[in-house]
Structures are given as C-alpha cells and as structure tokens.
C-alpha positions in Angstrom: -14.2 -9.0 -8.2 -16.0 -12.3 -9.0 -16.8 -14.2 -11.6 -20.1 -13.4 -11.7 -19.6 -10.3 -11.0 -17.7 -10.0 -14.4 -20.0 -11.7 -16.2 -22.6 -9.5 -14.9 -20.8 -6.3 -15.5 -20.6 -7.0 -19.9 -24.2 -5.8 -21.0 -23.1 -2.3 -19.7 -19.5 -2.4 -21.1 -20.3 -3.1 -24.0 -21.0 -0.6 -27.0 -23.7 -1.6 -29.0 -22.6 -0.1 -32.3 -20.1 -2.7 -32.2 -22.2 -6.3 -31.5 -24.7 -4.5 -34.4 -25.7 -7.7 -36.5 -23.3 -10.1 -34.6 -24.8 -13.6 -33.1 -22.2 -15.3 -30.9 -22.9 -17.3 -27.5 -19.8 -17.3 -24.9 -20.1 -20.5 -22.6 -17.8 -19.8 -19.1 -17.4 -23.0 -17.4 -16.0 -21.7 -13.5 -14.0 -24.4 -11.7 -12.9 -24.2 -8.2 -14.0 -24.2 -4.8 -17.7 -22.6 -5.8 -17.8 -24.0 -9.4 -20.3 -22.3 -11.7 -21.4 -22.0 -15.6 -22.3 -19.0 -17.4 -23.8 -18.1 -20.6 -22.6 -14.6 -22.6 -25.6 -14.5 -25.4 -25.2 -11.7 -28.4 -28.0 -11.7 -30.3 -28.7 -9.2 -33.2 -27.1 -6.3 -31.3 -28.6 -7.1 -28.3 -26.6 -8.8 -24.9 -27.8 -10.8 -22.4 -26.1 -13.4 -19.5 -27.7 -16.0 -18.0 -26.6 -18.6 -15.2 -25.8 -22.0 -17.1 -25.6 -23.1 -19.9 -27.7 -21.8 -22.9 -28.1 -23.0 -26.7 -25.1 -24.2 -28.6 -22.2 -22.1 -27.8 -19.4 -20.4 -30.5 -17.1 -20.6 -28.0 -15.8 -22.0 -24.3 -14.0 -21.0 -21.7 -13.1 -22.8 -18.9 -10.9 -21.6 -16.1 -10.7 -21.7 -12.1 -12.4 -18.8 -10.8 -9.4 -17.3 -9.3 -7.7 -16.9 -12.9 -10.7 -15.9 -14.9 -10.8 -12.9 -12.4 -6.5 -12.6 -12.3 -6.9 -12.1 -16.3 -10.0 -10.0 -16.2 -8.4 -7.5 -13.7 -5.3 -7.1 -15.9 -3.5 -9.4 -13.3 -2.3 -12.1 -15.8 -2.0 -11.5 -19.5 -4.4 -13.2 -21.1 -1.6 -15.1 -23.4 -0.2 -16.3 -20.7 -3.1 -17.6 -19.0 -3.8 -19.8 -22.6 0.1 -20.9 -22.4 -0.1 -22.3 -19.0 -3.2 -23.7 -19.4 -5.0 -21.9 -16.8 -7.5 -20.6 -18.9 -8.8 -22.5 -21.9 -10.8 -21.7 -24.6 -12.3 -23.3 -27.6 -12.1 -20.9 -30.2 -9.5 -18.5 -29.8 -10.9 -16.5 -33.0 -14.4 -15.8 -31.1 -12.3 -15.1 -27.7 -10.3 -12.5 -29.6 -13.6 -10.9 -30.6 -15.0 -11.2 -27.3 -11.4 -9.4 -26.0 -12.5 -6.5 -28.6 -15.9 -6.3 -28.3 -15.3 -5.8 -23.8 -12.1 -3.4 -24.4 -10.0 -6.4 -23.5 -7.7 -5.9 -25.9 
C-alpha cells in the first residue's frame, strides 16, 4: 500500500452516520523519495480527498511515506510513531477523531 492509496481508500471506509454534521480538513504532508501533499476534507457529512493542499486545515500530519503506510497497516503503533517522531501531527485531539472516525482505533 501507498500513501495515496490510503488516502484514496477513506471515502469508502468511512460510515457516514458517524462524520453526520462534522467539518474537519486533514492536511498529509508525504516526505520522502516521491514527496506529496494531501487533503482529507469532511464536510457536513459528506468526504472528499484531493491532491494538495485545500482551505485551512484542523489538523497536520507530516510523516515519510514509508511510516505513514507502517502505521496505517498496523505495522507501527501509532503512539509510537508520535514518540519517535516519525509521524507528527498538529492536533492530536482531531487525529484521534480521525483514528475513530477510519476504525483506527
């Protein structure tokens, strides 16, 4: 798996019921050999990723693609990841909700 892959994967693992009234924008900043941005938009129960970055976002993650996908996969716990520093993030309240809203967590 990808990061993009990933990213592209959320708007059908997500269950709508529980993004219902929730606005949130998820900014992934992917360093590495092929570095990339993505945007994660939840808007009014409604999801949506776009390449780049988009609007203002809640919350931003930046990692090297290798441990994004190592954390995604269940390969490294996501704690962890945050205490070595290989992924960081922003706002670690929207992160957890991010965690909950994918089945992360």
């Amino acid at each position: 798996m990808t990061a993009e892959e990933f990213i592209q994967s959320l708007p059908a693992r997500v269950d709508k019921g529980t993004i219902a009234g929730m606005n949130t924008n998820f900014y992934f900043d992917i360093l590495g050999d092929n570095p990339t941005q993505y945007s994660v938009l939840i808007e009014e129960g409604e999801i949506r990723t776009a390449p780049g970055k988009v609007g203002d976002p809640t919350c931003t993650v930046t990692a090297k693609e290798k441990d994004l996908v190592a954390v995604v996969t269940g390969k490294m716990a996501p704690a962890m990841a945050l205490m070595m520093g290989k992924v960081k993030v922003s706002n670690l309240n929207e992160m957890m909700k991010f965690a909950k809203i994918f089945g992360m967590m």
